[in-house]
C-alpha positions as CSV (number, residue, x, y, z in Angstrom):
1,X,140.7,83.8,-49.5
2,X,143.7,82.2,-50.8
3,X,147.4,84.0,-50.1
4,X,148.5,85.9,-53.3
5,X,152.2,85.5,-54.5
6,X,152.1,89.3,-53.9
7,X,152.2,89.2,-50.3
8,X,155.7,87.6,-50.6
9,X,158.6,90.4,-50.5
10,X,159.5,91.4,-53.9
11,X,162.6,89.7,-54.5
12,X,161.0,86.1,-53.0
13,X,158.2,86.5,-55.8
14,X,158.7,84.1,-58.5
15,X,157.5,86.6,-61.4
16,X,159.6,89.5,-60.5
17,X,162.6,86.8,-59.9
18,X,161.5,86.1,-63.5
19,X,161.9,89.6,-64.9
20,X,165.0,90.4,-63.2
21,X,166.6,86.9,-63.7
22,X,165.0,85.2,-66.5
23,X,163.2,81.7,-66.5
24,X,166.4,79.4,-66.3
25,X,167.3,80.9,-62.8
26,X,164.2,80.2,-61.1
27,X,163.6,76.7,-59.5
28,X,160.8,74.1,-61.0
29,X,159.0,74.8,-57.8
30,X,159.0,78.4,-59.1
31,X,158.2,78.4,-62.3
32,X,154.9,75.8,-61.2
33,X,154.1,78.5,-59.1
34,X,153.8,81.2,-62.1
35,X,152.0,78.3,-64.2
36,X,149.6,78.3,-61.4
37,X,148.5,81.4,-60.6
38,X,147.3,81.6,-57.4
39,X,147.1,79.2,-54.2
40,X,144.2,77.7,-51.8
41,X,142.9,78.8,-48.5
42,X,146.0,79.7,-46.7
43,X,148.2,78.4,-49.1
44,X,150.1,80.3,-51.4
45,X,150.6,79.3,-55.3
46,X,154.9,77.9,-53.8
47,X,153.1,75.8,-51.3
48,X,150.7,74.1,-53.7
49,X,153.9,74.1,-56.3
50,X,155.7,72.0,-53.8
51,X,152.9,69.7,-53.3
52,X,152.5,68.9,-57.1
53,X,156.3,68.0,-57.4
54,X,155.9,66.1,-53.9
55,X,153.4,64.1,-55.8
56,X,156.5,63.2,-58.3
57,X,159.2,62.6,-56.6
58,X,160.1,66.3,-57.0
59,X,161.1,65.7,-60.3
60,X,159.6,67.5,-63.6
61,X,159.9,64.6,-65.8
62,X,158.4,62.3,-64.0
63,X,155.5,65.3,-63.5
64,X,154.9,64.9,-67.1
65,X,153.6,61.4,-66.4
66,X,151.2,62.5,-64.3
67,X,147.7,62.5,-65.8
68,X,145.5,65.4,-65.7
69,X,142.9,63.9,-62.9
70,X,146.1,62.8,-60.7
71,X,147.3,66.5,-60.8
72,X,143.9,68.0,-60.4
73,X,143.5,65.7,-57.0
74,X,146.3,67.5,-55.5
75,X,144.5,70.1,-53.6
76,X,144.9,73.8,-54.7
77,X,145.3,72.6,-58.4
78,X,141.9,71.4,-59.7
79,X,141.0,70.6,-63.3
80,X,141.6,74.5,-64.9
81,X,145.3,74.1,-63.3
82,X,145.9,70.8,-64.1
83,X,145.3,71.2,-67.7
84,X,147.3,74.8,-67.6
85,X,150.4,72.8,-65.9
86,X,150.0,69.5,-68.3
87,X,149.6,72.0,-71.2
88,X,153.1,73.8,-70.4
89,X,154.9,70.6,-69.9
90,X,153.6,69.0,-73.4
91,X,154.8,72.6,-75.2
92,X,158.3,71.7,-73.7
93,X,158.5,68.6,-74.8
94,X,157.2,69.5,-78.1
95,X,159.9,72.3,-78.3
96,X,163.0,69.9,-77.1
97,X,161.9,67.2,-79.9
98,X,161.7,70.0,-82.4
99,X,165.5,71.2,-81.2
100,X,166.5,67.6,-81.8
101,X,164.5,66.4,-85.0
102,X,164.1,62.7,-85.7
103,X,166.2,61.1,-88.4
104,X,164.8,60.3,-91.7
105,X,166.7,57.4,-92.5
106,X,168.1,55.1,-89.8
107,X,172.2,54.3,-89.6
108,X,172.1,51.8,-86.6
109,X,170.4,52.0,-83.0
110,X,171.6,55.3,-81.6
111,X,169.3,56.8,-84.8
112,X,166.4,54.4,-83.3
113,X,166.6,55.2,-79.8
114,X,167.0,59.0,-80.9
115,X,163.5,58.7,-82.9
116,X,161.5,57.0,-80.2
117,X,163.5,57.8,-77.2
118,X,161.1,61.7,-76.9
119,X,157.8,59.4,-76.7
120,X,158.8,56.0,-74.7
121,X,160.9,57.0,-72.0
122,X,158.9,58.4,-69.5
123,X,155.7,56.3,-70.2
124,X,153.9,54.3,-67.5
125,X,153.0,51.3,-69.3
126,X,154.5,49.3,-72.7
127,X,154.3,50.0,-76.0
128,X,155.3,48.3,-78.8
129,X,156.1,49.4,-81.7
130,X,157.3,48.7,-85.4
131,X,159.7,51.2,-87.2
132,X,158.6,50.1,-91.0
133,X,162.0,51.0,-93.9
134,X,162.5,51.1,-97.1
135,X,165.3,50.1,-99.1
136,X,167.7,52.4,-98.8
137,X,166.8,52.2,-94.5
138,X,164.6,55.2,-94.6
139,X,161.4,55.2,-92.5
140,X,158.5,54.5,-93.7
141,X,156.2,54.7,-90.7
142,X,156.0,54.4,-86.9
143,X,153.4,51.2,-86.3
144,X,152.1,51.1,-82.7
145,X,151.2,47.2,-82.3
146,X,150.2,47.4,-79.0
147,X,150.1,48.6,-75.4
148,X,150.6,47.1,-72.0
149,X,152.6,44.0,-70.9
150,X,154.6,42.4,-73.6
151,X,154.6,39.1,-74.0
152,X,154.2,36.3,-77.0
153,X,150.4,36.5,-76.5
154,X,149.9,40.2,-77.0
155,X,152.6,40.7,-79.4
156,X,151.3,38.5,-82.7
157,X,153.7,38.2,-85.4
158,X,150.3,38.5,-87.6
159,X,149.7,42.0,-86.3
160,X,153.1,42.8,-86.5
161,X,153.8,41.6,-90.4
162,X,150.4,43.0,-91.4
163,X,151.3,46.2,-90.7
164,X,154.8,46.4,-92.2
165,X,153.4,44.8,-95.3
166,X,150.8,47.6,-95.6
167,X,153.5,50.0,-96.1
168,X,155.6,48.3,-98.3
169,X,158.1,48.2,-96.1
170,X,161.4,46.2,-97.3
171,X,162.4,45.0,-93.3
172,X,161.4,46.2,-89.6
173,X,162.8,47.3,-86.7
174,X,160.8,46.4,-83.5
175,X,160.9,48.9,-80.5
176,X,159.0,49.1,-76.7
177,X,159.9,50.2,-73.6
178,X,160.4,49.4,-70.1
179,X,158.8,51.8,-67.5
180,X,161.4,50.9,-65.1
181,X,164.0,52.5,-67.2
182,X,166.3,49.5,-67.3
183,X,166.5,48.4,-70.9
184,X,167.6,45.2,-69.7
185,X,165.6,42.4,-72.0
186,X,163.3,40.1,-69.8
187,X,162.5,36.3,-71.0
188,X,159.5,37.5,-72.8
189,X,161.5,40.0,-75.1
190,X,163.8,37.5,-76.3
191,X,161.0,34.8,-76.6
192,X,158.9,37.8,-78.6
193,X,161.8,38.2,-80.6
194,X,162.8,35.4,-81.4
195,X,159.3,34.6,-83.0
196,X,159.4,37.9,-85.4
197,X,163.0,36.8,-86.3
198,X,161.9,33.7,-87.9
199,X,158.3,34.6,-89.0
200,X,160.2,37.7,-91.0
201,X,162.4,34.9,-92.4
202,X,159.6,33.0,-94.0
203,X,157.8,36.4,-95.1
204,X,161.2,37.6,-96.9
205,X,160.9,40.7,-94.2
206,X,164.1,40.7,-92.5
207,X,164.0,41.9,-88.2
208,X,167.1,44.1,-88.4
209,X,166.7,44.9,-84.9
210,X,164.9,45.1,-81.6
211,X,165.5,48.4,-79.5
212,X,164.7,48.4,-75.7
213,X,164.5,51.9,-74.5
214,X,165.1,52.7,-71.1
215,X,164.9,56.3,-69.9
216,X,168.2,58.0,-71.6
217,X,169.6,54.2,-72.1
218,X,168.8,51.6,-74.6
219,X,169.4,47.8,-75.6
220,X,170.3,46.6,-79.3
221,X,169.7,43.4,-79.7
222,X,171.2,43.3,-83.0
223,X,174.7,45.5,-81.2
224,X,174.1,42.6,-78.5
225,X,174.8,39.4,-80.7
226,X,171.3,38.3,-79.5
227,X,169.1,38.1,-83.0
């Protein structure tokens, strides 16, 4: 049978810490442990805690990666668990975007990165994306072009114009991100970039700008002199 959190002395348990100190003193490997439940066959619900955040680095952002069949492989967890954990995480980040709410109209990059930064930064692969505006720089829509590597290939200025187009929109900002977290453009981005530059010049569809985002940084390549 699998050791119960209340075999631990009172004060070590993670719920009664809970109660008597509130969630924001308990440690992530604690409050896994409540999300959890209950352990494995000789291992309590804090062991198996620790071996989830093992699995990333012991870091809770980088948990939220995780997909739910990675997490469920981590023994003691299981598919139940994995989507109770998964469905905490996304509840968090649903309650820190709705703290910080996105900006209706766009005044420069910051406003950009501030928009997409909840969604991109802790993504394992590319996305690319086109922030459509109107007129007066308000946003129209958030486009998803494509996902994976970026590159000229995969990043049409077809796609890319057809889109903004449908929604009217009056220019474009183009967005993706780089899973590394260094929001430092590669060869590709400035080649991809310069092709939307000058295929919005003979649309009448003006680039204003193309935001790398990098974790908690970003790159403007309009701020950068490099459009």
């Amino acid at each position: 049978m699998p050791l119960r959190l209340a075999e631990h002395p009172e004060l070590d348990r993670p719920r009664e810490r809970f109660w008597l100190r509130g969630a924001a003193a308990l440690t992530a490997q604690e409050l896994l442990a409540i999300l959890l439940g209950t352990g494995t066959r000789g291992r309590d619900a804090l062991a198996v805690a620790a071996d989830v955040l093992r699995a990333s680095d012991g870091s809770p952002r980088r948990l939220m990666t995780r997909t739910a069949a990675e997490l469920a492989r981590v023994a003691g967890v299981g598919r139940a668990k994995a989507a109770r954990l998964l469905a905490g995480m996304e509840l968090g980040r649903r309650a820190a975007t709705e703290a910080d709410p996105a900006p209706q109209r766009v005044g420069g990059p910051a406003d950009v990165h501030r928009y997409y930064a909840p969604t991109l930064r802790d993504l394992a692969v590319e996305e690319f994306h086109v922030l459509a505006l109107g007129s007066q720089s308000q946003i129209l829509a958030d486009l998803l072009i494509t996902r994976g590597i970026l590159n000229s290939s995969l990043v049409h200025p077809r796609e890319v114009f057809r889109a903004a187009i449908a929604e009217a929109a009056a220019g474009i900002i183009v967005v993706h991100n780089h899973p590394s977290g260094d929001p430092t453009p590669s060869a590709d981005d400035r080649s991809v970039t310069r092709q939307l530059v000058d295929a919005g010049r003979l649309l009448d569809l003006p680039v204003y700008d193309h935001v790398i985002v990098g974790g908690e940084r970003y790159v403007s390549f309009a701020e950068a002199g490099l459009l």
